[in-house]
N, C-alpha and C positions, 0 to 999 in steps of 0.2 A: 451542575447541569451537564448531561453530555455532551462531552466531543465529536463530531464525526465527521472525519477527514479521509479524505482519499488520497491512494499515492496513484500516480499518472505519470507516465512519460509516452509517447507514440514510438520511440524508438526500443528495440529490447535486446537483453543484454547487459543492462544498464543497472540492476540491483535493485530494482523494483521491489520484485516479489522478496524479494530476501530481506531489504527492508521493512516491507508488512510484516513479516513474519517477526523480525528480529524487534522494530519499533514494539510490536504487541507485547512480546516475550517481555520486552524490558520492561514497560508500563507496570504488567501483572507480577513483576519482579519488586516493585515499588509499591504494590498493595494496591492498584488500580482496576477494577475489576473491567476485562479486556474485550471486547467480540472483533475476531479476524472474519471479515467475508471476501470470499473466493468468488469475485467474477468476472473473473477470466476463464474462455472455457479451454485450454491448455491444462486449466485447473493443476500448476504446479504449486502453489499454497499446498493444495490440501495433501496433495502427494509428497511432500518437503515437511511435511506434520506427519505423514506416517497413519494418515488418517484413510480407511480402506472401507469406511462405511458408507457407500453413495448411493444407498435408497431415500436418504433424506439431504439431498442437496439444495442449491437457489434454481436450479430449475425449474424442479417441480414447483415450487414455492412463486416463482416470477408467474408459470405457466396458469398458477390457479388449482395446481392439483391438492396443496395443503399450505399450509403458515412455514415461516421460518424454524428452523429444530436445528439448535444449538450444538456443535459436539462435543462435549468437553476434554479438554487437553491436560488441564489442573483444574482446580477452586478457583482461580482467577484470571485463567484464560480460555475462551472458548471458541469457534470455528465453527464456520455455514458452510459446509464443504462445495465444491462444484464435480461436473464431470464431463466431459467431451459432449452428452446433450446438450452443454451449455449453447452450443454450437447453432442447433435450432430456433434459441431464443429470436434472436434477431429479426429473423422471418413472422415467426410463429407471433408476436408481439407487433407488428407492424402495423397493422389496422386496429389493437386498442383504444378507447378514447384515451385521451391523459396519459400515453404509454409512457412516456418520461418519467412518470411520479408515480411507477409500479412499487420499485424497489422502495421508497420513501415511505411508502402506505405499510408496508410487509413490514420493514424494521419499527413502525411509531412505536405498536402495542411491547415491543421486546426493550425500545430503548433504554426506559428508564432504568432497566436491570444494571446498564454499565457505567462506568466512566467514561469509556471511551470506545469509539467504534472504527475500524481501520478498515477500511473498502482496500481490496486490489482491482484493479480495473485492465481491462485490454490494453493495449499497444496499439489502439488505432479510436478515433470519434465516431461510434456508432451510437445505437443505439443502449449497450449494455453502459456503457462509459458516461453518457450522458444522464443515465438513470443513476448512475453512481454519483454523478457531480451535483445533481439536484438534490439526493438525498444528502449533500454532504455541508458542513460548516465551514469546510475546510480543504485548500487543493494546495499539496506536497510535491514537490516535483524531484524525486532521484536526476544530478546531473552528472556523469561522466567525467573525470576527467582527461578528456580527449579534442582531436581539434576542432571537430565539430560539433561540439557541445554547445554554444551558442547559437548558433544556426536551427540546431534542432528545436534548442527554447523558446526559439521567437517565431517559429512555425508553430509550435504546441500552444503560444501566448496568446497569437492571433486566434487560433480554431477556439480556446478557450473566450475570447474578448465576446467572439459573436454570438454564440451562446447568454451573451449577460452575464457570465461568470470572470472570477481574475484568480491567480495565482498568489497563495497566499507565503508561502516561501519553496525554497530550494537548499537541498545540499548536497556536498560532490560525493563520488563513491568512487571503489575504483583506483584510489588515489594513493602513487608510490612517489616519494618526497628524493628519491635519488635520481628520479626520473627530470631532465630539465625544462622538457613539455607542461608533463605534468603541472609541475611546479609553475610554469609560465598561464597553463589554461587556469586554473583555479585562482591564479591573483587575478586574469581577466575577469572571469566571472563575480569576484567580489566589487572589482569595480566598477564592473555593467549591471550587478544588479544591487549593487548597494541600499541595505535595506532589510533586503528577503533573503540573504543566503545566513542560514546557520552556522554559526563559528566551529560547533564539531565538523570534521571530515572522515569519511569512512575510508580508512586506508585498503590497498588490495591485501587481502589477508586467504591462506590454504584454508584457514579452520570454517570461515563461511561458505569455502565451495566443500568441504566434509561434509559438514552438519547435514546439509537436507537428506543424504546416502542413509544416514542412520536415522532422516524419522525425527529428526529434533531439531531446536530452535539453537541458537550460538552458545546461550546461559549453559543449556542443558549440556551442550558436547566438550565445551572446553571455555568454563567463563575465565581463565586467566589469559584467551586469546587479545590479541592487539582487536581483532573484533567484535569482541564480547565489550571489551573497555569503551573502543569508537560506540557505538549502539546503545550503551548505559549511558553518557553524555550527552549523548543526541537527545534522550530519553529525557533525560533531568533537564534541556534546553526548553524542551517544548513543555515538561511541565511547569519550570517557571514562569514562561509566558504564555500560556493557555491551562490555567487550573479549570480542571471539569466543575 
């Protein structure tokens, strides 16, 4: 059965996108067949994919104007691009009935094609984020490690609580082990959220800020990087404990 999980943080900066990107990579690395969707309209996904075809985005597709249309990146990974229209959504979507359960309705007819479906969402609780979290199984949260990573979490918890939704884990990114911060925020966080945090940690790694410059995912630019390694872990984490 599909997966589909959103990653969210309201703060950015945070390895978000880099994680959609890189999570998906890894999944379609393991034989999972993948769909990234891009909606954020910063739309740096789609641009970090090297993908330059935005006549068929989630916009038109939220808007009404066609169905969702796949890009594909390989055989087992594919991508809803976005584009700086995304930007209108918000507005233009505001007076639909049931505008929450736009995107939800858009992805049913395509789901069963994948294993697993990775939303990127805004940096803030609008409407596009909520239409993300409705359609989702699943809420990931990229956390920092930094000093106000906890702070940031339990304002993102709360905005998620009222909604009716919960936060299904977290893991740190970001993360340099010579650093003594570091090292002090991420044992915080294992033990405030004891439970939900991921045992992989994504370390701060050069080859993840490369990659997106050339258009490709971590695998693709340098899988013997420390963050090709972090990213296949994380990967093999969540498929043990959530087989599609």
């Amino acid at each position: 059965m599909t997966k589909v999980i959103t990653l969210a943080n309201f703060k950015g900066g945070v390895g978000k996108t880099t994680s959609a990107i890189n999570i998906g990579a890894g999944l379609s690395s393991k034989g999972k067949k993948t769909l990234l969707v891009d909606l954020d309209p910063q739309f740096n996904l789609t641009q970090s994919l090297g993908i330059v075809e935005l006549e068929r985005t989630v916009y038109e597709a939220l808007t009404g104007k066609r169905e969702l249309l796949p890009v594909e990146v390989d055989n087992k990974l594919h991508v809803i691009p976005s584009s700086l229209d995304l930007i209108k959504a918000e507005i233009e979507l505001s007076g639909e009935f049931k505008r929450e359960f736009i995107l939800s309705k858009l992805i049913e007819p395509i789901k069963a094609n994948y294993d697993f479906i990775i939303i990127d969402c805004p940096p803030a609780l609008g409407l596009l984020t909520l239409n993300s979290f409705v359609a989702s199984d699943l809420i990931f949260i990229p956390i920092e490690a930094e000093y106000l990573a906890l702070k940031g979490y339990s304002i993102l918890r709360e905005a998620i609580v009222k909604v009716g939704l919960q936060i299904d884990r977290v893991f740190i990114t970001k993360f340099d082990g010579r650093k003594v911060l570091n090292r002090n925020v991420a044992d915080s966080i294992r033990e405030t959220l004891d439970g939900k945090v991921f045992k992989t940690v994504i370390r701060d790694n050069i080859a993840l800020a490369e990659a997106p410059a050339k258009g490709v995912d971590i695998f693709r630019y340098d899988k013997n990087s420390t963050g090709a390694q972090d990213y296949l872990n994380l990967v093999k984490e969540i498929l043990k404990e959530y087989k599609p």
